[in-house]
N, C-alpha and C positions, 0 to 999 in steps of 0.2 A: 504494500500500500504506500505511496506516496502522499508523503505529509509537505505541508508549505507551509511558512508564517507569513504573512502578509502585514508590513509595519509599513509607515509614511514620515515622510522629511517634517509634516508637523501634525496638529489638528487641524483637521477636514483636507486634509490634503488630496483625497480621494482613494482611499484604503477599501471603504464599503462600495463608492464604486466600482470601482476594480475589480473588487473579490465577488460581486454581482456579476458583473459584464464576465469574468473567468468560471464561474457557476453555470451561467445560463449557458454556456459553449463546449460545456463538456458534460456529455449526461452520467451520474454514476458520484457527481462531486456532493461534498457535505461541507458546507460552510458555516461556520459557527464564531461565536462573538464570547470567550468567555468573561471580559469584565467591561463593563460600562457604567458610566458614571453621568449626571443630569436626566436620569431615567427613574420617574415614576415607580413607588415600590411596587411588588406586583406587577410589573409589567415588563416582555421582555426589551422593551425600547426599539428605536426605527432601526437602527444599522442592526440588529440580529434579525427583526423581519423583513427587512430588506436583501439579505445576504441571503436566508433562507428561502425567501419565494421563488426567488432566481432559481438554488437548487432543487426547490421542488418539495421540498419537507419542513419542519415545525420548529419554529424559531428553536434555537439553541443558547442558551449564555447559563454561565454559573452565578454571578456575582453584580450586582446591579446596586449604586448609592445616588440621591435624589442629587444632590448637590452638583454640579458641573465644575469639577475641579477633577486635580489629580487623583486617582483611584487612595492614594496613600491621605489627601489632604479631604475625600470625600468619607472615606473610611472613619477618619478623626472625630468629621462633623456629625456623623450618624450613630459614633460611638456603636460600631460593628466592622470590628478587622477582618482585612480577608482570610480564611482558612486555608492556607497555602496546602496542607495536607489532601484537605477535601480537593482544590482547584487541580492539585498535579495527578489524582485520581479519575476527577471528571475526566480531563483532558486524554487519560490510557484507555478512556472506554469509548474515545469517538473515533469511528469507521466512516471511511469514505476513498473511494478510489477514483481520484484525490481527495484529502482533505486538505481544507484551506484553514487557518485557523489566525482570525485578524486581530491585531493587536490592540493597544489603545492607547493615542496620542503617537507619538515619534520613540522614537528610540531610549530615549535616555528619561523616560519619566517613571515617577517612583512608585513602585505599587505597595509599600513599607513593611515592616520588618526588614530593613536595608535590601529590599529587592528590589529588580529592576524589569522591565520591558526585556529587556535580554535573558532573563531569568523566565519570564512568560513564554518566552519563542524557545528557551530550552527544553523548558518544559513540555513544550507543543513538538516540534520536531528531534528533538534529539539534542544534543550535542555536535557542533558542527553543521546541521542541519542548515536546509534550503529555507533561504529568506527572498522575499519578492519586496520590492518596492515602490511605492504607489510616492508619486509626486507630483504635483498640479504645473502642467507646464504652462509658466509664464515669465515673467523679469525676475531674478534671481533666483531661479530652481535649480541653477547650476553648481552654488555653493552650496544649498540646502543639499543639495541629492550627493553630490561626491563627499559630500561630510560624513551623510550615513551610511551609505556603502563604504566607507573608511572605518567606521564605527564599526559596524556589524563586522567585517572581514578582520578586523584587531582580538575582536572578541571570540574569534574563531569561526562565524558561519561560513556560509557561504551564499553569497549575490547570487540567486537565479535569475532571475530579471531587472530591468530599476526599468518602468513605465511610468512615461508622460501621460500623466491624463488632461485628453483636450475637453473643458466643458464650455469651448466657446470663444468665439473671437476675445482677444485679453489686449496683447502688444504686440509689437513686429516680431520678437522673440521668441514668440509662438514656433514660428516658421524654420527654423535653424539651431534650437537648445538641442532638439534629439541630433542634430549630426555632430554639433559640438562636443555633446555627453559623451558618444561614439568614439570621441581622440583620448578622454581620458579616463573613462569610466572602466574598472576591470573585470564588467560582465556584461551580456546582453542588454543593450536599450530600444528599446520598441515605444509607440503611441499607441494611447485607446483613446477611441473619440466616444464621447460621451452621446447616445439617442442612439448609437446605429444598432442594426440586428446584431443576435446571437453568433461571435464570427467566431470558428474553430482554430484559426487561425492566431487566433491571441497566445493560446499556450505554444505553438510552435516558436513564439520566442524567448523562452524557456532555455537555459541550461540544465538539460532534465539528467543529469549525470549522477 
C-alpha cells in the first residue's frame, strides 16, 4: 500500500485541494484529515469532507479543536491534549491504495508535547516516507516551497512531488514559478489547476519510488 503525506509551504496553501483533485483521479485512494483545528466540536470540518467526497467515502479525522490556531495553541484553549498514542494508532488502521494522509498548517507547526508536523507525517508514512507538496502558485512561492522541500528532505523524507496549485489568474509569476522551481527544486514539480476534471495524470508526476 502506498502511503503519502501531503503538507503545504503555509495555511491554505492548497493541501485539501490537492489531496481532493489527487483523490478524485485515482479510484481505490483514502484520504483522511487527522487533526484540524477552527472546526466545530462534533463535526468532522470542511477539508476532511472535502478530501473525502472526492474519495468516495466518510469523512475521516481523529482530533478536531474549535479554536483556529495551532493544533498545540488550540489544544491549550480547549484544555484537551492531543492523544498522541490514540492518533499514531488511528493512523496504522487506515487502508487505502493510496493513502493520502494531509497534514495541518506547513511544516514546522507544533502539535505539542514538543511534537511537530514532521512527527505527524512520521507517523503517517513511515520514516523517510513520501511527502507531497501542495503550494499556491503565485509571487513568492518560490522561497516558501524550496524552504520546505529543504525542511522535509533535512528531516529525512522524501519530496514526491512539490505542486503549484493554480486557483486562478494571481501575477505574471503565475506563468514561469513551475519552470523556475524545475532548476532548483530536488524533486518533481508539476501544476494543478484548480475547476478542471478528475485528470489521472496528476499522480504521474509523482516520484512513486
Amino acid at each position: 500500500m502506498s502511503r503519502f503525506f501531503v503538507t503545504g509551504t503555509d495555511t491554505d496553501a492548497g493541501k485539501t485541494t490537492l489531496g481532493a483533485m489527487l483523490a478524485a483521479s485515482r479510484p481505490g485512494t483514502r484520504a483522511v484529515k487527522p487533526l484540524a483545528t477552527g472546526v466545530p466540536d462534533g463535526e468532522p470540518g470542511d477539508d476532511a469532507v472535502r478530501l473525502a467526497r472526492a474519495a468516495g467515502h466518510e469523512p475521516a479525522v481523529f482530533a478536531t479543536w474549535p479554536d483556529p490556531l495551532s493544533p498545540e495553541a488550540a489544544a491549550r484553549a480547549a484544555n484537551r491534549d492531543l492523544n498522541w498514542t490514540g492518533l499514531v494508532a488511528w493512523l496504522a488502521r487506515q487502508e487505502g491504495n493510496p493513502l493520502l494522509v494531509e497534514g495541518v498548517g506547513g511544516w514546522r507547526v507544533p502539535l505539542g508535547g514538543g511534537r511537530w508536523v514532521r512527527d505527524l507525517a512520521e507517523a503517517a508514512v513511515g520514516p523517510g516516507g513520501n511527502v507531497i507538496v501542495a503550494a499556491p502558485n503565485r509571487l513568492g512561492v518560490i522561497n516558501h516551497a524550496l524552504l520546505t522541500v529543504e525542511a522535509l528532505t533535512r528531516d529525512g523524507f522524501r519530496a514526491a512531488a512539490l505542486f503549484l496549485v493554480d486557483f486562478g489568474p494571481a501575477d505574471p509569476s503565475q506563468a514561469i514559478n513551475a519552470e523556475d522551481l524545475r532548476r532548483w527544486a530536488p524533486c518533481p514539480v508539476a501544476r494543478a489547476f484548480v475547476g478542471t476534471a478528475p485528470d489521472p495524470r496528476l499522480w504521474d508526476a509523482l516520484d512513486m519510488r
